[in-house]
C-alpha positions as semicolon CSV with decimal commas, in nm:
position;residue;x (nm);y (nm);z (nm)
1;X;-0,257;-0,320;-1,345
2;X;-0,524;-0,309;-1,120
3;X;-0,830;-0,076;-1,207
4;X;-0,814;0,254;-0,992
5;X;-1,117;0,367;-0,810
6;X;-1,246;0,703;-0,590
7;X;-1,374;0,681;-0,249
8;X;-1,554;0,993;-0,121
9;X;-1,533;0,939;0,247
10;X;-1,723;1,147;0,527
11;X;-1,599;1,077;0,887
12;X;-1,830;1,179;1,121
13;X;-1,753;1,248;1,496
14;X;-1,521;1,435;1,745
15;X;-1,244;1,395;1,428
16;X;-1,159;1,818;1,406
17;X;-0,884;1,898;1,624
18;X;-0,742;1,569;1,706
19;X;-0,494;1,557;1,370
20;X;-0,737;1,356;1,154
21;X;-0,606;1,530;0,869
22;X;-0,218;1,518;0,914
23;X;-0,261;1,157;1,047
24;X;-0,517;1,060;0,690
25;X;-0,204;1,230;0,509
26;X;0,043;1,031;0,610
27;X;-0,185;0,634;0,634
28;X;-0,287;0,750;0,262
29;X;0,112;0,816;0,146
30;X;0,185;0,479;0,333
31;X;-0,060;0,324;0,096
32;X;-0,009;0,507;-0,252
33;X;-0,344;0,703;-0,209
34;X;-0,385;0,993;-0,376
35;X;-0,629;1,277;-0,313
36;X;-0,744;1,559;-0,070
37;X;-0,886;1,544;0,315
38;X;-1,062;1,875;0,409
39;X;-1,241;2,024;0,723
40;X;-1,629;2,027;0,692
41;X;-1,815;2,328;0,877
42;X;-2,048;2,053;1,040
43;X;-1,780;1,916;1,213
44;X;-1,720;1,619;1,007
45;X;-1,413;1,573;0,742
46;X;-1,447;1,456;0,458
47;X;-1,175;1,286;0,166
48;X;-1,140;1,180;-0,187
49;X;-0,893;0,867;-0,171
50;X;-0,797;0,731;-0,537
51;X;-0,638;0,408;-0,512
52;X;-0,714;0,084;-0,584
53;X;-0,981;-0,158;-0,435
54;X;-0,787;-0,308;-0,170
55;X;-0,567;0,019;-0,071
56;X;-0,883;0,203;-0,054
57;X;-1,076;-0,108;0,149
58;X;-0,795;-0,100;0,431
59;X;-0,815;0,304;0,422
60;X;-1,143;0,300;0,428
61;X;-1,086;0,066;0,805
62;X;-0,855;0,296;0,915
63;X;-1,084;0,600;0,890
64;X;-1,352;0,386;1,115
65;X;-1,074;0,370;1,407
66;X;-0,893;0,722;1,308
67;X;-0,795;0,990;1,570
68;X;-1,012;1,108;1,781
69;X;-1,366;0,946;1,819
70;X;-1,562;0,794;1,500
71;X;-1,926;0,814;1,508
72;X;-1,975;0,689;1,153
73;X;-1,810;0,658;0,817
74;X;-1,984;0,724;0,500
75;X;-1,808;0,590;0,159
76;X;-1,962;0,634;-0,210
77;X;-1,813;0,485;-0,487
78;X;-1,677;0,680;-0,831
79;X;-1,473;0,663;-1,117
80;X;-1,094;0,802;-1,071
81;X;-1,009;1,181;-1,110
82;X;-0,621;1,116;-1,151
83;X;-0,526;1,283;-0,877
84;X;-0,128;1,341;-0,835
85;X;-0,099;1,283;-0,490
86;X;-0,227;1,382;-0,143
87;X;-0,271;1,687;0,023
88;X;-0,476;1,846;0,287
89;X;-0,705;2,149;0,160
90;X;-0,849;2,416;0,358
């Protein structure tokens, strides 16, 4: 089994209001991610994507194109939480 890692992700851009979240939901459930993609109040969103390397690598692409318009994409590295699946938090 492949070793499981956690992306924290911050999407930065006109991405509030365009169904980032709802759209992240369903792209991580197509690709067995589990985690959480929340609202910033700067404007940004940010995630937590568990998966591993290569789920999280063609995530991590999607977010660049996403909904809405993409300015940048941040993405640090961690060790898994064992999340149980995906949801969207407010």
């Amino acid at each position: 089994m492949e070793e499981k890692l956690l992306y924290k992700i911050r999407v930065k851009g006109y991405v509030q209001g365009v169904g980032f979240r709802w759209r992240t939901l369903r792209q991580a459930a197509s690709r067995g991610i589990k985690g959480y993609v929340k609202n910033m109040p700067d404007g940004s969103v940010f995630i937590e994507a568990e998966g591993t390397r290569k789920q999280l690598r063609d995530f991590a692409d999607w977010c660049r194109k996403g909904p809405g318009y993409v300015e940048s994409v941040t993405v640090d590295v961690y060790p898994p939480m064992d999340y149980e699946g995906f949801t969207v938090r407010y």
